[in-house]
N, C-alpha and C positions, 0 to 999 in steps of 0.2 A: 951663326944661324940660330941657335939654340937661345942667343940673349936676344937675338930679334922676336924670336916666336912668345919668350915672354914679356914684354914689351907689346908686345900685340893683348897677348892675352890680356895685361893691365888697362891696355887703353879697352879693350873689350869690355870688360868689367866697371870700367868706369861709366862708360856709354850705356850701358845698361841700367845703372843706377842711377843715373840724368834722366833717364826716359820716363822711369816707372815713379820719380820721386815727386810728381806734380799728381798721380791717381792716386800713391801712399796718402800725400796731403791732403787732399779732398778729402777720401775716405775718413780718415781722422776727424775732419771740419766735419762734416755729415751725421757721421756718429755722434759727436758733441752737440751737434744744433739738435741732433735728435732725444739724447739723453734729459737737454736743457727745457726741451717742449713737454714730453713728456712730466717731467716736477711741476713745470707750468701749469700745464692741464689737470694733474692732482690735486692743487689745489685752488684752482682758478673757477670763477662760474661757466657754467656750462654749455658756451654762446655757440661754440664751434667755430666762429671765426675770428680770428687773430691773425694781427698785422705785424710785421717785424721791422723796427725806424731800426737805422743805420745811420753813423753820422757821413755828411756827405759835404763837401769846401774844408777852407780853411777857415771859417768861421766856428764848424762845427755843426751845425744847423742838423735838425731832424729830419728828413724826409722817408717817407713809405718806402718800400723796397719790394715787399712781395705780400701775399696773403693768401696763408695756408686756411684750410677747409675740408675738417675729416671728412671725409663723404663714406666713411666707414659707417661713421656713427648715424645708420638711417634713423631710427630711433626718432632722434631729434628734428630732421624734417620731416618725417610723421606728427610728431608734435607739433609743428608750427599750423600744418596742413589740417589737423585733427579741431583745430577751432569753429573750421567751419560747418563740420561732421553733423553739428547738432541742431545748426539751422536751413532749412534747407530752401531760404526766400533771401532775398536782396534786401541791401537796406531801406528800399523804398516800398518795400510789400510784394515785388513782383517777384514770380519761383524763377530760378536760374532758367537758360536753357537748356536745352537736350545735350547728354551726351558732351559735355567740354569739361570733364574732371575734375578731380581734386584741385590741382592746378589752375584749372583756370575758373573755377569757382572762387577761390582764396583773390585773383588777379582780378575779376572783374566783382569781388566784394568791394575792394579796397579801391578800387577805379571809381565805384558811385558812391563812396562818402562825401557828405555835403563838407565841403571845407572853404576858406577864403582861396585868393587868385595872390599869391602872395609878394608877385614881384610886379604888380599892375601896376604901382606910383611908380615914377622916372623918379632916379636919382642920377642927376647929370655927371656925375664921375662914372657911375658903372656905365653908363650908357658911351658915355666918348671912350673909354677901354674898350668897349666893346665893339665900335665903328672902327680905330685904328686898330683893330686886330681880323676883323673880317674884312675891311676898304680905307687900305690903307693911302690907296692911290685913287680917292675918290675925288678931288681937289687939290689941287698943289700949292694955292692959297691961303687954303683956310682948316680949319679941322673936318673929319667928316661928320662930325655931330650936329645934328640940326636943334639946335638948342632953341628954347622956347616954343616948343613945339610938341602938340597932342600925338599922340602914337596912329601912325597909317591904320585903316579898315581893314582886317585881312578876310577875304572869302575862300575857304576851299571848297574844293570841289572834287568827287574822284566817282568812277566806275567801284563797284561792290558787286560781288557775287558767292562764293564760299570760304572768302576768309576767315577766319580764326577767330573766338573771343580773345583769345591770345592776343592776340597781334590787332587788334581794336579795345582792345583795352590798354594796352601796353603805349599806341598812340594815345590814345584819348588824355592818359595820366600825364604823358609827354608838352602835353599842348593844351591841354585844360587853362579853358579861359580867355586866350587869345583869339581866337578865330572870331567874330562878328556873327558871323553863318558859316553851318557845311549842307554840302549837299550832294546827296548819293544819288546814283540811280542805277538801278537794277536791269537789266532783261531779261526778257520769256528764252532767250536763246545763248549759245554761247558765240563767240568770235569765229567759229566755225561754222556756226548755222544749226547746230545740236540741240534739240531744244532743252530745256533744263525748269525744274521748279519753282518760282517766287520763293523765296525765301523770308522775304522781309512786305511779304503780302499784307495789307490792312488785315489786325483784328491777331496776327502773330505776335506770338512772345519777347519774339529777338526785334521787332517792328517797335514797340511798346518800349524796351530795353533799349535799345539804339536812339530813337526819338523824344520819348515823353520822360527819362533820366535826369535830364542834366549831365548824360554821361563827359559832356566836353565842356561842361563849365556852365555856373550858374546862368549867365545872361550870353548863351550860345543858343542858336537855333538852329535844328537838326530836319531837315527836310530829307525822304526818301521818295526821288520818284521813278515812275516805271518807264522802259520803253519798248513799243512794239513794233515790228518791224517784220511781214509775214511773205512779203515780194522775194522778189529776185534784186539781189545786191548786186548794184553794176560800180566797178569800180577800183576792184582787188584792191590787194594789201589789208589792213585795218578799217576799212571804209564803215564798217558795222560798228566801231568803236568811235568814231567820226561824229556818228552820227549820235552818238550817247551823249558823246563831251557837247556834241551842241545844246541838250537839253540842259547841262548845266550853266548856260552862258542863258538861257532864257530864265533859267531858275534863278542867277545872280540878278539880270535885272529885274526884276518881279521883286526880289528882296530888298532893290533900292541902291545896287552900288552903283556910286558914281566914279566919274573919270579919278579921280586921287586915288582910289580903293585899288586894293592889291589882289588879283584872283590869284590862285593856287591849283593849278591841276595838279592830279595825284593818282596812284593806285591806291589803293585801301592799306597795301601793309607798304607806303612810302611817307616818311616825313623827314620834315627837316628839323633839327633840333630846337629845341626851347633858346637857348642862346641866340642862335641864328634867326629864328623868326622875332628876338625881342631885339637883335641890331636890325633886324629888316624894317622895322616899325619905325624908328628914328632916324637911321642917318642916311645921310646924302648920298644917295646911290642914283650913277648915270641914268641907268634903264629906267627908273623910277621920278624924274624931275618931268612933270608934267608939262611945265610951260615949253621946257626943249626936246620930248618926246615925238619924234615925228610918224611913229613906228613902223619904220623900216626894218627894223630890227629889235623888236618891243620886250623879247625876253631875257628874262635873268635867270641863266644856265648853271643850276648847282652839280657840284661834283657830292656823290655818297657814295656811300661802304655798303657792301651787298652780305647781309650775314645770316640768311637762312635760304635755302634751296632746295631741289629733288633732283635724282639723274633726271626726270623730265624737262628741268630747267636748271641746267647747270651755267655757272659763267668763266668767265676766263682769269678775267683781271681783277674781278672782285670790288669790282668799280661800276657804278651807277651816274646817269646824268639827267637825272629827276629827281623828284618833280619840278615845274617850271614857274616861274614866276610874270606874271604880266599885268601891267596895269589897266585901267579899267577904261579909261582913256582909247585904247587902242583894240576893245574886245567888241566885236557884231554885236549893236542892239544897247550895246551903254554909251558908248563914245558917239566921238560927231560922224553921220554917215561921208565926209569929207576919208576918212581914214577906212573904207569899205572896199575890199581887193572888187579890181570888176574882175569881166566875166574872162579875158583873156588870163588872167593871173591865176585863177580858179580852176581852167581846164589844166588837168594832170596830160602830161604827153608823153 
């Protein structure tokens, strides 16, 4: 009994040393990554951000792995932010607006510098990686790249009310260039019938800044318009929203899209990525082949990442399925009145 209970105890002891010998390891690793950053930073300049390659195949190869960022050292983003400190106008003469920080001073200085559009010429390589990796199953024939061919018209369009410079600048820099036309429009009221202030009223700052910029790219045209609506809303659901998105489908055609042209509905802090809208432009996508567009089903359904919220709008799955894409072909007032829902189609039941 006595050799079993030591026997026990050995294998006890061993089992315990198994357990705790992979958090020994680490701890060790930790200490040395940390000991090795630290000399680094001693005598490294003073960027605060550094990336650590690790080799990664059998080949060997570099790749990125992680990227630390003292966020000790505020100091330094004081500094970066401190640039702006001393001037307190835009680069185009006009004074920021109200009230949107250091932050988003620095983001929407750097949003209205006048710069080239720098990926506007097609080069037919990037362009077909780009088609077989967003529509791959666009043809079974052929490639999805429509090769020898001008980039589609893109129109967006979105509802605007107290979004963020942040987050219209943060688009704007995104998408700078691409869009043909945007256009917003505002109301006197909220989605509940609240009433609420213009914001982007003729003869305003943020009006002025939004519009007369260039904020979304040299040869983009920026239209804001209002809508009033002072009745009784028959209709529930969104019906008040309904009836905004219509003013942007009169505003696209007054700008001149035709059936080829791509509208874009949108909220103000929704886009789709620069990639995305530069494959949307060239290749061969179902939804988008006008001659066999019947539109019965005329939109191109994207999936996005949902990454800023409030407990008042919180989500689930962190998944979005906007904004929508539609051809112009198929929208009230651009296309042929052949494609027009009647009056049975229309009534909600």
């Amino acid at each position: 009994m006595k050799i079993l209970s030591f026997v026990q105890f050995v294998l006890l002891i061993a089992i315990s040393l198994l357990s705790i010998a992979p958090i020994l390891l680490h701890n060790h690793h930790h200490h040395g990554n940390l000991l090795a950053q630290t000399i680094e930073t001693k005598h490294a300049p003073k960027n605060n951000l550094r990336t650590q390659s690790t080799p990664s195949g059998d080949d060997r190869e570099t790749s990125t792995t992680a990227i630390h960022y003292d966020i000790s050292e505020q100091q330094s983003i004081d500094q970066i932010l401190s640039d702006d400190d001393d001037n307190e106008s835009l680069p185009n003469g006009m004074p920021f607006p109200p009230n949107i920080g250091r932050a988003g001073k620095f983001l929407l200085k750097h949003a209205l510098r006048t710069r080239p559009v720098w990926d506007d010429e097609i080069d037919p390589v990037t362009e077909a990686d780009r088609c077989r990796k967003y529509f791959p199953d666009s043809r079974q024939d052929s490639e999805p790249y429509r090769a020898n061919v001008k980039r589609r018209r893109v129109f967006l369009g979105s509802l605007i009310a107290d979004d963020s410079w942040h987050t219209l600048g943060a688009i704007a820099m995104e998408t700078y260039g691409i869009y043909a036309s945007v256009v917003f429009v505002e109301s006197n009221r909220t989605q509940t019938g609240a009433a609420r202030e213009l914001r982007f009223a003729n003869g305003t700052i943020e009006r002025k800044i939004l519009v007369e910029s260039d904020l979304f790219g040299p040869d983009t045209a920026v239209h804001v318009d209002h809508f009033f609506y002072e009745g009784d809303v028959d209709g529930g659901g969104l019906i008040r929203e309904h009836r905004q998105r219509d003013v942007i489908f009169k505003a696209w055609k007054r700008l001149g899209m035709r059936d080829e042209d791509v509208g874009i509905l949108s909220d103000a802090d929704e886009t789709p990525t620069r990639d995305f809208l530069r494959a949307m432009q060239v290749c061969d996508i179902p939804q988008l082949r006008v001659e066999e567009q019947n539109c019965h089903s005329p939109k191109l359904v994207v999936s996005s990442m949902v990454f800023e919220g409030s407990p008042e709008c919180m989500t689930v799955t962190r998944k979005w399925m906007h904004p929508d894409f539609m051809l112009g072909k198929c929208l009230e007032g651009v296309g042929d009145d052949s494609y027009k829902l009647s009056v049975r189609q229309r009534k909600r039941e």
